[in-house]
C-alpha positions in Angstrom: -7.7 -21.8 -50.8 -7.4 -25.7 -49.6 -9.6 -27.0 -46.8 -6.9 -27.0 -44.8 -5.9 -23.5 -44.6 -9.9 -22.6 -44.6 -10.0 -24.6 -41.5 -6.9 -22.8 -40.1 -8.4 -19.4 -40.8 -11.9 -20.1 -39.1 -10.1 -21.2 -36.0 -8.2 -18.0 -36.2 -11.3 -16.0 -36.5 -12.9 -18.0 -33.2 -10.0 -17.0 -31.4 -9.8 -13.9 -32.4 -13.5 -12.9 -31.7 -13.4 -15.2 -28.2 -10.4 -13.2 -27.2 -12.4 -9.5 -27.8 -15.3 -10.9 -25.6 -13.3 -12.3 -22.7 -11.1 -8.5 -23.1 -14.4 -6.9 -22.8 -15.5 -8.6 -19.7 -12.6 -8.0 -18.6 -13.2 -4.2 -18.9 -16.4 -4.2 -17.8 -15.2 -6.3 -14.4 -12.4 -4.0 -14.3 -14.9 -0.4 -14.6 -16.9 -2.0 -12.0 -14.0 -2.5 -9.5 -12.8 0.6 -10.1 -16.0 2.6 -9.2 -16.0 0.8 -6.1 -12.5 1.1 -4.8 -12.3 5.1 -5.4 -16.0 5.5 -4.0 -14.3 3.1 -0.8 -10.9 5.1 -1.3 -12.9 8.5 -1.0 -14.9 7.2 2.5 -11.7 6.0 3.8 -9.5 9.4 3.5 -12.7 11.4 4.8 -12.8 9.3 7.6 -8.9 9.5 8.2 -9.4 12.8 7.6 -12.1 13.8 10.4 -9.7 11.6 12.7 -6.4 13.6 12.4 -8.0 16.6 12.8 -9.7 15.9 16.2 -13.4 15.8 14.6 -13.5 11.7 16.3 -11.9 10.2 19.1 -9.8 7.2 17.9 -12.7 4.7 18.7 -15.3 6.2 17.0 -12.7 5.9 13.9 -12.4 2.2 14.6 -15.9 1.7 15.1 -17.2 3.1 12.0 -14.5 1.8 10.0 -14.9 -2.1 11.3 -18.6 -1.7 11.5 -18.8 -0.1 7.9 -16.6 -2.5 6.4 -19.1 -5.4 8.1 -21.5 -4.4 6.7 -20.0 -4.3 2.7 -18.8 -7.2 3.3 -22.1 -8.7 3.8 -23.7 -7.0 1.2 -20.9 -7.9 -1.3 -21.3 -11.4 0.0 -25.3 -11.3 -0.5 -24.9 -9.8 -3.9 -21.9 -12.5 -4.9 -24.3 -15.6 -4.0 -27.1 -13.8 -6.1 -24.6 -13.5 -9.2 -23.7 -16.6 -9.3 -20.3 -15.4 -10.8 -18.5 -14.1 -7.6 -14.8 -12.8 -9.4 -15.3 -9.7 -9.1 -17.1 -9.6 -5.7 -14.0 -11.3 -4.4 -12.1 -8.9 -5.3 -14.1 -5.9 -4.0 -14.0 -8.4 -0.7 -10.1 -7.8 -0.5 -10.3 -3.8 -1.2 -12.7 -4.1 2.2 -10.5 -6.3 4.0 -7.3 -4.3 3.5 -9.4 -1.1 3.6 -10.6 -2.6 7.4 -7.3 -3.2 8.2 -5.2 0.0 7.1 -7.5 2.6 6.2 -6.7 4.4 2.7 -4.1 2.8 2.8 -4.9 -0.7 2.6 -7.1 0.6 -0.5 -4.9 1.8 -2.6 -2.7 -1.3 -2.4 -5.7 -3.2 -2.7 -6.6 -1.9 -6.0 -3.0 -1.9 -7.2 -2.9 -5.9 -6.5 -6.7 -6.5 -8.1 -6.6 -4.7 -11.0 -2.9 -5.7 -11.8 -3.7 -9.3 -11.0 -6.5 -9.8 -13.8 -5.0 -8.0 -16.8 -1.7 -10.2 -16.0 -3.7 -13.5 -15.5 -6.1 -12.7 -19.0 -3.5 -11.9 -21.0 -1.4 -15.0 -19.9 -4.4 -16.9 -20.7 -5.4 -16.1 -24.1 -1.7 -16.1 -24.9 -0.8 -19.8 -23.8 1.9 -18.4 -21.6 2.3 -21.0 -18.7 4.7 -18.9 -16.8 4.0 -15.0 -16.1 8.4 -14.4 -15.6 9.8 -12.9 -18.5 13.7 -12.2 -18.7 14.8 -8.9 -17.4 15.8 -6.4 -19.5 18.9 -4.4 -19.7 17.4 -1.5 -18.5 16.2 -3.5 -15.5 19.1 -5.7 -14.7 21.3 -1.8 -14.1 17.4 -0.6 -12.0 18.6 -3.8 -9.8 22.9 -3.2 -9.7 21.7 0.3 -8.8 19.3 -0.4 -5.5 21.2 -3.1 -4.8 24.0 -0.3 -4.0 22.0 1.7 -2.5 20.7 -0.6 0.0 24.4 -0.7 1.2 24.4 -4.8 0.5 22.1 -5.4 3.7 21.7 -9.0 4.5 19.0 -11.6 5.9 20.1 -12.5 9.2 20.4 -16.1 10.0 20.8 -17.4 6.5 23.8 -20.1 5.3 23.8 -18.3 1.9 23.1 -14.6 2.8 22.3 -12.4 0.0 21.3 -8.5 -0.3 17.5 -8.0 0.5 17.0 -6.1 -2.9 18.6 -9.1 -4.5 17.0 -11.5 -2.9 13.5 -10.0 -4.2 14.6 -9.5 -7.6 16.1 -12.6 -8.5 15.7 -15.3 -5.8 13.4 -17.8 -5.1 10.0 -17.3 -4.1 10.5 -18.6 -0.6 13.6 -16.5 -0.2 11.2 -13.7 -1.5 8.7 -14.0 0.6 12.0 -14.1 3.6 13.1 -11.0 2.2 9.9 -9.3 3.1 9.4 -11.0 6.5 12.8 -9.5 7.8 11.3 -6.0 5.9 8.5 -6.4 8.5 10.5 -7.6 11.6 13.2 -4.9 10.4 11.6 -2.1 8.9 13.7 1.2 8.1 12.5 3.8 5.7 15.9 2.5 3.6 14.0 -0.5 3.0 10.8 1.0 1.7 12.1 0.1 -1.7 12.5 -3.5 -1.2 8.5 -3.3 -0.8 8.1 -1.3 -3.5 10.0 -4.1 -6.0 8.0 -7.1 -4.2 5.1 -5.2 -5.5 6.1 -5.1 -8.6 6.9 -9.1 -8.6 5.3 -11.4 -11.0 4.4 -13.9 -8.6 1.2 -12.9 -6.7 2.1 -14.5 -3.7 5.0 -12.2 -3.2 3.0 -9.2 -4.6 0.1 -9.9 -1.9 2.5 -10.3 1.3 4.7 -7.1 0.0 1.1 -5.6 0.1 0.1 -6.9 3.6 3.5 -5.4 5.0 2.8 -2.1 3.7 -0.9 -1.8 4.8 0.4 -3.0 8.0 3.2 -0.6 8.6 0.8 2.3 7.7 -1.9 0.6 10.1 1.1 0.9 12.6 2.3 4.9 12.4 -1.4 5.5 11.8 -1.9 3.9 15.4 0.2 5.5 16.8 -0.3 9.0 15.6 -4.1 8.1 16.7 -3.2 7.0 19.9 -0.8 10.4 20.5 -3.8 12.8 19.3 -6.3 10.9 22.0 -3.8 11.7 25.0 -3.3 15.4 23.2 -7.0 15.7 23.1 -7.6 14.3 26.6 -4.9 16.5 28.1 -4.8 19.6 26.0 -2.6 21.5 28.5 0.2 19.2 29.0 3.3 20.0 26.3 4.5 16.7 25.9 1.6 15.4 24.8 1.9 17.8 21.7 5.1 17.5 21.4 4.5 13.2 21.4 2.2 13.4 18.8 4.7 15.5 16.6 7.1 13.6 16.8 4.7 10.6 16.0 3.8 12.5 13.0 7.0 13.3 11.6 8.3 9.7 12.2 5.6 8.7 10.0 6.4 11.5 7.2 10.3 9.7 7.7 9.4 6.2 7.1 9.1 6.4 3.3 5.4 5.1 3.1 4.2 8.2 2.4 3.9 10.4 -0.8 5.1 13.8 -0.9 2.4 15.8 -0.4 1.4 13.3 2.6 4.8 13.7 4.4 4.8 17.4 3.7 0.9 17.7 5.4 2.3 15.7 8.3 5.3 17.6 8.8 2.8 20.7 8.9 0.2 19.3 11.7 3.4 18.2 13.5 4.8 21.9 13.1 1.7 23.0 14.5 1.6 20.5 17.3 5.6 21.7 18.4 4.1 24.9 18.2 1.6 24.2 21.1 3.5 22.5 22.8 6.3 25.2 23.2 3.8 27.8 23.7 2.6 25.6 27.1 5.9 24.8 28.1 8.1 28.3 27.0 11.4 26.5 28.9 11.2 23.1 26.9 14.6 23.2 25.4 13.9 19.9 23.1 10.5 21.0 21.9 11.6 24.3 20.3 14.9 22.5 19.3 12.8 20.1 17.5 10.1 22.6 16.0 13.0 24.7 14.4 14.0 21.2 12.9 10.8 20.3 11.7 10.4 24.2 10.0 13.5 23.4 8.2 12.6 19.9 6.8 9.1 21.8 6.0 11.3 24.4 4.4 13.0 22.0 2.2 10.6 20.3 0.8 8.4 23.6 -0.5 11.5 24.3 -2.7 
């Protein structure tokens, strides 16, 4: 073996053996995190859990959740200064922030960015790969033809050169991206759910963090208002439309696409129940019983 070839193979062997330690910090960082958001995941559904079903007022919900998020922060802060290495502490810092912000919600799409974020930005760096874009497949240039007919060719409003939204997303530019999802956000219909869902997916982070921030903020905005309905339902337990407001809160929020099917279905039950009340208060409310037979059939539909 020449000197020159011994020299190649001990490089090899460095990189090979600095490559296995970074990939186990990596896993290490990445166990860490995870703990951390599902013990933060499970605090956040109990707590959105106690609120739907009437155990707190709405306040007391936004108390505990802002005040308990406060006070990770600061303890994720204090720990982060005492580390010296704060990576993965700023990463817990966004699960809280989004968790602040839109509940589970805000978690799970939390995690989703942070934990997709490192494996991509590691592997790109032990690789040499200077850009994270790879050329779309076959299989994923039909995905796009496909949702791009689904989405009925909807356009951005405004625009000299108007393209779809899902195509915008998928193969435009990152500020026409990052358009796409503002008119998502100033335009939201469930239809556009998966326009989201593909900005998530993105390979630049920017895009993936503001498709993110939409969703956390459209679930922060049904949650609202289902919270805001159950307060006036609480405070006024004998008046029908009251119940019958905070169905139809709920069932809007099953519609909009956000949720996953066993969320919509449990929705669609409470606001069963709520239609329920309220037609049992008001017997001659045409609209209420109208709309509870409608919600027993989409409730119907879904069990088969």
């Amino acid at each position: 073996m020449t000197s020159a070839a011994a020299l190649q193979l001990t490089v090899g062997r460095r990189g090979i053996g600095q490559f296995v330690r970074r990939l186990r910090c990596l896993i290490r960082s990445t166990c860490w995190l995870l703990v951390f958001g599902i013990a933060l995941l499970a605090c956040q559904i109990a707590l959105l859990g106690a609120l739907l079903d009437g155990q707190i007022e709405l306040g007391t919900y936004i108390a505990a959740d802002v005040l308990g998020s406060a006070a990770l922060a600061a303890v994720l802060v204090w720990r982060a200064r005492r580390a010296g290495s704060g990576n993965r502490y700023f990463a817990a810092l966004q699960i809280v922030a989004w968790s602040a912000v839109a509940g589970p919600f805000g978690t799970l799409v939390a995690m989703a960015v942070a934990f997709s974020s490192p494996l991509q930005l590691g592997m790109a760096r032990d690789q040499g790969i200077v850009r994270m874009t790879a050329e779309h497949t076959e299989v994923e240039y039909c995905e796009r033809v496909h949702i791009a007919l689904l989405d009925h060719r909807m356009r951005i409003e405004g625009a000299s050169l108007i393209h779809p939204l899902m195509d915008a997303i998928a193969d435009g530019s990152q500020p026409a991206k990052l358009e796409a999802l503002g008119v998502v956000w100033r335009k939201f219909e469930t239809r556009l759910v998966g326009v989201l869902r593909r900005g998530l997916r993105d390979s630049d982070a920017s895009v993936r963090v503001l498709a993110a921030t939409v969703i956390s903020k459209l679930h922060a905005v049904f949650v609202g208002k289902v919270g805001a309905c159950q307060t006036a339902a609480a405070a006024h337990p004998l008046t029908a439309l009251n119940w019958r407001n905070l169905a139809e809160a709920r069932l809007a929020y099953a519609a909009s696409g956000l949720l996953e099917g066993e969320q919509a279905r449990a929705q669609i039950e409470s606001a069963v129940g709520d239609l329920s009340r309220a037609t049992e208060l008001d017997p001659a409310d045409q609209a209420s019983a109208d709309r509870l037979d409608a919600a027993r059939r989409q409730l119907s539909s879904r069990r088969t």
